[in-house]
C-alpha positions in Angstrom: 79.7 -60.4 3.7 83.3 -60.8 4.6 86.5 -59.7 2.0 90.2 -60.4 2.5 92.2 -57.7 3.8 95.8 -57.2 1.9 97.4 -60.0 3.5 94.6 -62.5 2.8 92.9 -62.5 6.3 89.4 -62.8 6.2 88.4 -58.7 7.2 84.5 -57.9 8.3 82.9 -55.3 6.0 82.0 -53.3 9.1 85.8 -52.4 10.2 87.2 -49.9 8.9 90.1 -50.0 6.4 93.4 -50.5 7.2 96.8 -48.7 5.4 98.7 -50.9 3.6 101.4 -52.1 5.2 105.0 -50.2 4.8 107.1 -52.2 2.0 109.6 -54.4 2.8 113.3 -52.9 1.9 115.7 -55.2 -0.4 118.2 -56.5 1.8 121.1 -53.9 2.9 118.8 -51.0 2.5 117.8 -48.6 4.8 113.8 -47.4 5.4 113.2 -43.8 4.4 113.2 -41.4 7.4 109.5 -40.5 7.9 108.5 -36.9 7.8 109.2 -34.9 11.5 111.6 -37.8 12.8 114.8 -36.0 12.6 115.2 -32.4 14.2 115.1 -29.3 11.8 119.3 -28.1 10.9 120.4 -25.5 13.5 120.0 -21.9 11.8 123.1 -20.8 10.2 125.5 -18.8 11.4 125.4 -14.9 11.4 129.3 -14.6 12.0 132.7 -16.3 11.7 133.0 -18.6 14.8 134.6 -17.1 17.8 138.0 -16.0 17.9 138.7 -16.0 14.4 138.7 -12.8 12.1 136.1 -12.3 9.4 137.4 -12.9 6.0 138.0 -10.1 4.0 134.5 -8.3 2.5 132.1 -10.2 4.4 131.0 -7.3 6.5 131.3 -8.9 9.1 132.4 -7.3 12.6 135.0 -9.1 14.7 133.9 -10.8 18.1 134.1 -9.1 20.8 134.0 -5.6 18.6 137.9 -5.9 18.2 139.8 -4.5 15.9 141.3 -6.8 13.8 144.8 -8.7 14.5 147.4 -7.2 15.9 150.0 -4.6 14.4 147.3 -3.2 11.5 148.0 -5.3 9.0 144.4 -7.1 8.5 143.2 -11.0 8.6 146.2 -13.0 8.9 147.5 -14.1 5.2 147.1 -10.1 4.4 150.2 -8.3 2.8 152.0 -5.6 4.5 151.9 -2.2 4.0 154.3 -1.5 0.9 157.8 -0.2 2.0 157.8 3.7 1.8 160.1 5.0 -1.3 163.5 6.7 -0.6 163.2 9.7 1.4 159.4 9.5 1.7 158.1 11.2 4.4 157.7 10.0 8.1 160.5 7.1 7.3 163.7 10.0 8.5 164.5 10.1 11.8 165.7 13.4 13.0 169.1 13.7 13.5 171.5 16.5 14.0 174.9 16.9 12.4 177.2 17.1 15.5 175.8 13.7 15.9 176.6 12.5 12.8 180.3 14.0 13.3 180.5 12.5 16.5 179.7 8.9 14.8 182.0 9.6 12.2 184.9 10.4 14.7 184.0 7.5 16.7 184.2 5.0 13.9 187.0 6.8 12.3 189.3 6.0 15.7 188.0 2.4 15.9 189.1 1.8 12.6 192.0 4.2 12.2 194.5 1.2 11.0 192.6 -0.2 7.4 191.1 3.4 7.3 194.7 5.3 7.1 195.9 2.2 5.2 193.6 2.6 2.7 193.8 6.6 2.4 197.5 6.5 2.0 197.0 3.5 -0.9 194.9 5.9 -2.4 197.5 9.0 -2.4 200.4 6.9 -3.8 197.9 5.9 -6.8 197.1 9.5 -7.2 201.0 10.6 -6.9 201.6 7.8 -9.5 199.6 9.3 -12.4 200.3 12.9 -11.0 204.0 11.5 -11.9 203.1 9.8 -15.7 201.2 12.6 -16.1 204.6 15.1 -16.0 206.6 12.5 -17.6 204.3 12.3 -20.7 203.2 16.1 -20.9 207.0 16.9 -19.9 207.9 14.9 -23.7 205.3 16.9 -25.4 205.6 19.8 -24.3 209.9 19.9 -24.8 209.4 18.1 -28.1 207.2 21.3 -29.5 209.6 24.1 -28.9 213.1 24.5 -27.0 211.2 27.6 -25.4 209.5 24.7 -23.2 210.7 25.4 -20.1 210.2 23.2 -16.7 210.9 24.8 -13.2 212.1 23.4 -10.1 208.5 22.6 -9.0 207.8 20.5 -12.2 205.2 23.2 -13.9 205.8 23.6 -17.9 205.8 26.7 -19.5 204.7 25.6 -23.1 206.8 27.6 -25.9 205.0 27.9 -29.8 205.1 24.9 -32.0 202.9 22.1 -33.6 203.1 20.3 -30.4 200.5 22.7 -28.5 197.6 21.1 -29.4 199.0 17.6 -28.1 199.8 19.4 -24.8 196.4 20.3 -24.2 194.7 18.0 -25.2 196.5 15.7 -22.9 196.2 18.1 -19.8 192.4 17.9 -21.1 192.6 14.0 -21.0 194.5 14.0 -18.2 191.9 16.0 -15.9 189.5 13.6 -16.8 191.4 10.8 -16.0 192.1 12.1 -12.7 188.6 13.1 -11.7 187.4 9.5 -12.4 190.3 8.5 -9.7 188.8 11.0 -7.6 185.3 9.8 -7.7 186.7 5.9 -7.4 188.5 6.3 -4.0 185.6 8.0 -3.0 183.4 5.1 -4.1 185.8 3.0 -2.2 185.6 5.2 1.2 181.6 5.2 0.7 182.1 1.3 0.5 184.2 1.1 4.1 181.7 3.6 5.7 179.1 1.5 4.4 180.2 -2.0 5.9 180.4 0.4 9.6 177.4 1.8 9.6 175.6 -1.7 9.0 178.1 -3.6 11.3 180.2 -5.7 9.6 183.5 -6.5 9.6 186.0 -3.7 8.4 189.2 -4.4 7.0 191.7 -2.8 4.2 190.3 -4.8 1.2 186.7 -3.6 2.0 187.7 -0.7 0.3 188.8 -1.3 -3.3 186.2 -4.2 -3.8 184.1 -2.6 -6.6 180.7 -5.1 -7.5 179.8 -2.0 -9.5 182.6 -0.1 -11.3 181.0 0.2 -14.2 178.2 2.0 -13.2 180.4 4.7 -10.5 182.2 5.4 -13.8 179.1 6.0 -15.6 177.7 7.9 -12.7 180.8 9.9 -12.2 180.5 11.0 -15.8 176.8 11.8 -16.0 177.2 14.1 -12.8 180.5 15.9 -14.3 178.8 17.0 -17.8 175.5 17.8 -16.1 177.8 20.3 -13.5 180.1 21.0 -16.5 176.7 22.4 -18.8 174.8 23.9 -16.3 177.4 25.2 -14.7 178.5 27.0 -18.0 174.8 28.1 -18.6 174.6 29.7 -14.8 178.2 30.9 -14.5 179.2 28.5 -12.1 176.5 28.8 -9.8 174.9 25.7 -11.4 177.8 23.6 -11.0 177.7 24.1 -7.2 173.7 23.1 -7.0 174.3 20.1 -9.1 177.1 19.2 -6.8 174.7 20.1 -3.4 171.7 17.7 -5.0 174.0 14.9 -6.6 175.9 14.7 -3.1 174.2 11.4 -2.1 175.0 9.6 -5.9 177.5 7.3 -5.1 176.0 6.3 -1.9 173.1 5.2 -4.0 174.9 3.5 -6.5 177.1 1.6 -4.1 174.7 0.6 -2.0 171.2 0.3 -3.4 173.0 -1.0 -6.7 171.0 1.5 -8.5 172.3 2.4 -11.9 173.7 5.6 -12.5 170.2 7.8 -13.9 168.5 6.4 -11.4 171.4 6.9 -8.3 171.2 10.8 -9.9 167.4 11.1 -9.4 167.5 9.1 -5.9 169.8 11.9 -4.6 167.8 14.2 -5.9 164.6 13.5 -4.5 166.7 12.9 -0.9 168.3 16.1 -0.7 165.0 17.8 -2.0 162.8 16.4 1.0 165.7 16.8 3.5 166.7 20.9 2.1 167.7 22.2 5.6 169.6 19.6 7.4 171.5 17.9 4.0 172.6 22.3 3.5 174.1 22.2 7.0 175.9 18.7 6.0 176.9 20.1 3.0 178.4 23.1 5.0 180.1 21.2 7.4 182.0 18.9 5.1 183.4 21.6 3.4 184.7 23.5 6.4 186.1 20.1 7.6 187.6 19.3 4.0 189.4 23.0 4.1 190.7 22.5 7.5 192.4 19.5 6.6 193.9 21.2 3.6 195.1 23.7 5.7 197.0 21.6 7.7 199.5 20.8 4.2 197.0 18.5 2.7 198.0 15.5 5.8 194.7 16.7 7.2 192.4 15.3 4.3 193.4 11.8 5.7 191.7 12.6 8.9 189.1 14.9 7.4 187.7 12.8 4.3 187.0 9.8 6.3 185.2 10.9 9.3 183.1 13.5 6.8 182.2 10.4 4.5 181.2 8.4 7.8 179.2 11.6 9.0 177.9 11.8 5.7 177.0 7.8 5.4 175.3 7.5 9.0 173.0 11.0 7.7 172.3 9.3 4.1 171.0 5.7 6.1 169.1 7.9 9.4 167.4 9.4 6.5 166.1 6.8 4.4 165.0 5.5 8.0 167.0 2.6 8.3 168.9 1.6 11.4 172.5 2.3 12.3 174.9 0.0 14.0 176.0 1.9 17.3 
């Protein structure tokens, strides 16, 4: 007995069956792969591919058993290492202060033209409110009694009267004023040393351009009451520390732009990691500042700018920043 196989032929019941035939795909379709025709995938990967760093947290090693990129700062794309606060330790350079008087000469004869100019600018001012000053206390003081006496060398010798109090209180007033013009100029020097010790150009405007007057004022003010009341507390002797620690102030304030709390505390925390060499400094300038008083005050001109130099190129070796030679 014969049957039709699955495309009709007649098939002989002793053969053995056939499979049915694979089905015809619609048109534009491909045949499923059969099982084993394609290789397995290669394994995966145990590591990043050579040469290239491991991204951060995968555990794993670089090639080659490096170390990572160069100059320590991780995979590339990673952040630096924050900057080190002011005065934080290994950012000073040690530096001695007969080199920091040696710079401060240097730059003080390279630039002896606006640096003079500026200085004697600054003494006229001064003489000019020394000079209202008399004229105004002068009135007072001749309007309270006719014992008011002035002597050749302008100093009043106040007689009794109702105008006593006004004549204090101006010389009270006027000490104030004065110290403020004090700390100013010297805002203004810090400014020229400033612009010498990063390089740039120097000339006699540098010094009275003030982007922060404001905030010298304020800072000249916060350091005179806080020497003013613990100087009163400690005799005097606290005045002096106030003045050692607060020596870097201005510097801050002019340069960092910090405000005037803040340019306190900087100082500070400078001084107090740098004790031994800022004491030295300290020393220094005020040898060099009585000198140049000695020599009927014309030596200040010479003395006061190459000690703020000296003092500037310390203050930036310090923080660990570079100096322009």
């Amino acid at each position: 007995m014969t049957e039709n196989g699955p495309d009709g032929t007649p098939r002989d019941e002793n053969e053995p069956p056939q499979p049915p035939a694979s089905p015809v795909p619609p048109p534009g379709a491909y045949p499923p792969p059969r099982a084993g025709s394609y290789p397995p995938p290669p394994p995966a990967a145990y590591g990043p591919p050579s040469g290239s760093y491991p991204p951060p947290g995968s555990g794993y090693p670089p090639p080659g058993g490096g170390y990572g990129p160069p100059g320590g700062y991780g995979p590339p794309g990673a952040m630096p290492p924050a900057p080190q606060p002011y005065g934080a330790p290994g950012g000073p350079q040690a530096v001695g202060i007969g080199e920091a008087f040696n710079y401060g000469w240097t730059k003080f004869t390279a630039n002896v033209g606006p640096i003079l100019l500026a200085a004697l600018t600054y003494v006229i001012a001064g003489g000019i409110i020394i000079a209202i000053w008399y004229t105004i206390i002068g009135a007072i003081g001749l309007g309270a009694s006719s014992s008011t006496t002035v002597d050749a060398s302008g100093r009043l010798t106040p007689g009794a009267g109702g105008g006593i109090f006004a004549f204090f209180l101006f010389g009270a007033v006027f000490s104030l004023v004065y110290m403020l013009f004090f700390y100013i100029m010297q805002a203004g020097i810090i400014r020229g040393a400033l612009h010498i010790t990063y390089g740039r150009p120097l000339e006699f405007k540098t010094f009275f351009q003030f982007d922060s007057l404001g905030t010298v004022v304020l800072a000249a003010l916060a350091v005179s009451v806080l020497s003013s009341v613990i100087g009163g507390i400690t005799c005097g002797i606290g005045s002096i520390v106030v003045s050692f620690f607060a020596q870097f102030t201005l510097f801050f304030v002019v340069d960092k732009r910090l405000g005037a709390v803040d340019a306190i505390k900087a100082s500070f925390s400078l001084v107090n990691k740098n004790l031994g060499t800022v004491i030295v400094l300290f020393l220094a300038v005020i040898v060099a500042e009585v000198i140049g008083a000695a020599l009927c005050g014309v030596g200040l001109l010479v003395a006061l700018p190459v000690s703020i130099i000296a003092t500037t190129y310390l203050y930036r070796r310090l923080l660990g920043e570079p100096v322009a030679p």
